[in-house]
VEXFIPA-62177 format. One record per residue (C-alpha): x, y, z. Coordinates in steps of 0.1 Angstrom, whole numbers, plus 5000, padded with zeros to 4 digits. Layout:
<recs>
XYZ ...
</recs>
This chain:
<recs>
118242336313 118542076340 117441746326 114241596335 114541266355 114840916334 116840626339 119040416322 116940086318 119339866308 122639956327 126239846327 125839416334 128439246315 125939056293 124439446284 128139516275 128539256253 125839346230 126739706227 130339586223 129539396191 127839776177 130339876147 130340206126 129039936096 126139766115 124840066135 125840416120 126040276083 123140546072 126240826085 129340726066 128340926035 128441246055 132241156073 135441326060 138941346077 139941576098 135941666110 135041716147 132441506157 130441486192 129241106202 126541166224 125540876250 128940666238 128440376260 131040136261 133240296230 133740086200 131340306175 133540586192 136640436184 135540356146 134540716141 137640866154 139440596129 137940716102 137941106110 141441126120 143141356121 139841476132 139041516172 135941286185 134541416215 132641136237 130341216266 128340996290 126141076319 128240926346 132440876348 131540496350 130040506321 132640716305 135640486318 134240216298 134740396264 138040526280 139940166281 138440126245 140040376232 143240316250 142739906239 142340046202 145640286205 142940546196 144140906205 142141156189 139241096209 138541336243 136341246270 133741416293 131141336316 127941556304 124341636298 122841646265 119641816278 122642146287 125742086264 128842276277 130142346244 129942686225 127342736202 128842596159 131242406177 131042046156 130941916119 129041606130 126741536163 126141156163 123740956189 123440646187 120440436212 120240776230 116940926222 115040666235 116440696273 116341016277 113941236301 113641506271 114341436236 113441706220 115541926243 118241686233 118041716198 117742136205 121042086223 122541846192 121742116168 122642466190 126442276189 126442166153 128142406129 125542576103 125542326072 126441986095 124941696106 123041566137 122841216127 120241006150 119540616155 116640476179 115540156183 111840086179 111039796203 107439766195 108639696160 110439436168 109539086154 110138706156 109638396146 108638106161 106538336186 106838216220 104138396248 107638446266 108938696246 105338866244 105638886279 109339026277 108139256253 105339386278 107539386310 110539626291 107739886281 106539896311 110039916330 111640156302 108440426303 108440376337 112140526336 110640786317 112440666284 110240606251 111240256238 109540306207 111640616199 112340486162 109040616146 109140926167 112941046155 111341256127 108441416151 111041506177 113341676153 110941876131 109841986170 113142086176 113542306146 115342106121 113742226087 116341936064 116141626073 116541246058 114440976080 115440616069 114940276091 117640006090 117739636106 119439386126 118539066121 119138756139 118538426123 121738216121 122437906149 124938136160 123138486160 120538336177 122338146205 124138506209 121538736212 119438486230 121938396253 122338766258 118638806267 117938516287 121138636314 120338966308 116638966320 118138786351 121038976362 120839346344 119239686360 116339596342 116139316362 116839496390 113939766387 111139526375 111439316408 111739636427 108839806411 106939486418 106039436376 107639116380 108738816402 111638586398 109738346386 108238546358 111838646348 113238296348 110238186325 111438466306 115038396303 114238026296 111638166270 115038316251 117138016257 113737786238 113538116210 117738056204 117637706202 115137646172 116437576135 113837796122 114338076150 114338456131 114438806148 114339136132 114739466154 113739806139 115640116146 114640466125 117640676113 117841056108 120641266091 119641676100 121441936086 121942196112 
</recs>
C-alpha cells in the first residue's frame, strides 16, 4: 500500500536536531523497558536522528536493531550516531511504514517513537507494526499530544504558536494531537491487548526553560515549519518573530513552567 501524502512538519534544522538529540531510552521510551531483554530484535520506526536507537541496541545487544527512515538524509543522521556511539548491532534502511519490506513475525519488539502523528495513515501504520511483529510481541507506541500541552505564565504568543503548528502540521496531513488518539487507531487496526498510559516532559527549571525556549524561538524562524507557514501564506515574518520573541519572554521568567503530553501504548501482537 503506497502511503498517502503527509509531510514532515518539523524537518531536519539544527535547532530541530537538538531537541530530538536530547530524547533518551529513560525520558521517552521509559513505559518500554519492562518489555526489553537481550538478544531481542527490535524495528525503530521513524528513528530520526538516532540516540533512542542507539540506547535500545545498548541494551538489546546481542540483539539486532533495525532503524528505518523515510529518506537516506534522514537515515544518515542516525548512521553517524551509531558509528559516534561505537554501536554495531544496529542495521539501517530507508522505508515505508505504510508497506514494510520485512516478512510477516519477523520482530520481538516494533518501537515508534513521535511517528504516528506525521504520518499520512496511522492506522495503516500500526497494521504494518503489527503484520511484522512476532505473535506474543510488542508494538510499543509514543505520540505527542500538542493540544495538551500547557504553560505557565500564558503569553498570547504561544497561543498563537499553538494555532499556527495545527494548522501547518494538519495541513501536512499529520494529526498533532495523535496522543489521545493512539488507543483508537490501534483497536482500529486490530490489536485486541493493549496497555494505554500518558507520560510528561516538563520544563520548569532556568535552564530547561532557556533550552527548550531557545529551541522554539530559532526554530519557528529557521525550521520547515517555518518554511511552509510563510509559503502557505498562514503567517508572515513578522508574526513569526513575535512568536520567537514570545518564547524567548516564556524562557526568561522565574516562574516559567511547561508540561507536554504524549500518550503511550504497549500492544501485544
Amino acid at each position: 500500500m503506497a502511503a498517502k501524502n503527509a509531510v514532515y512538519t518539523h524537518g531536519h534544522h539544527d535547532s530541530v536536531l537538538r531537541s530530538h538529540r536530547w530524547r533518551t531510552v529513560e525520558n521517552s521510551a521509559a513505559y518500554l523497558l519492562p518489555h526489553l531483554r537481550p538478544g531481542a530484535a527490535l524495528l525503530d520506526v521513524g528513528c530520526g536522528p538516532g540516540t533512542i536507537t542507539a540506547e535500545l541496541a545498548e541494551r538489546l545487544a546481542p540483539g539486532v536493531v533495525t532503524a528505518i527512515e523515510i529518506t537516506e538524509e534522514a537515515v544518515a543522521l542516525a548512521r553517524a550516531e551509531a558509528e559516534r556511539r561505537g554501536r554495531t548491532n544496529i542495521e539501517f534502511f530507508v522505508a515505508d511504514v505504510h508497506a514494510l519490506e520485512f516478512p510477516d513475525d519477523t520482530f520481538d519488539v516494533v518501537h515508534a517513537h513521535q511517528v504516528l502523528q506525521h504520518v499520512g495513515d496511522p492506522v495503516q501504520a500500526l497494521r504494518e507494526m503489527r503484520r511484522v511483529c512476532k505473535p506474543g510481541g510488542v508494538v510499543a507506541v509514543r505520540d505527542s499530544d500538542y493540544a495538551a500541552f500547557t504553560w505557565f505564565p500564558e503569553p498570547p504568543e504561544l497561543e498563537e504558536w499553538m494555532a499556527l503548528y495545527q494548522r501547518v502540521a494538519r495541513a501536512n496531513g499529520g494529526e498533532p494531537d495523535a496522543g489521545r488518539r493512539l488507543l483508537s487507531w490501534a483497536r482500529t487496526a486490530g490489536f485486541t491487548d493493549v496497555s494505554a498510559t500518558s507520560s510528561t516532559w516538563c520544563f520548569a527549571t532556568p535552564e530547561d526553560r532557556a533550552w527548550w525556549g531557545g529551541m522554539w524561538a530559532e526554530r519557528i524562524l529557521k525550521s520547515d515549519m517555518a518554511r511552509q507557514a510563510l509559503a502557505s501564506g498562514v503567517a508572515t515574518d513578522d508574526d513569526l518573530r513575535r512568536i520567537s520573541r514570545g518564547w524567548q519572554a516564556w524562557a526568561a521568567e522565574p516562574d516559567g513552567w511547561l508540561s507536554l503530553l504524549h500518550g503511550e501504548l504497549i500492544c501485544r501482537a
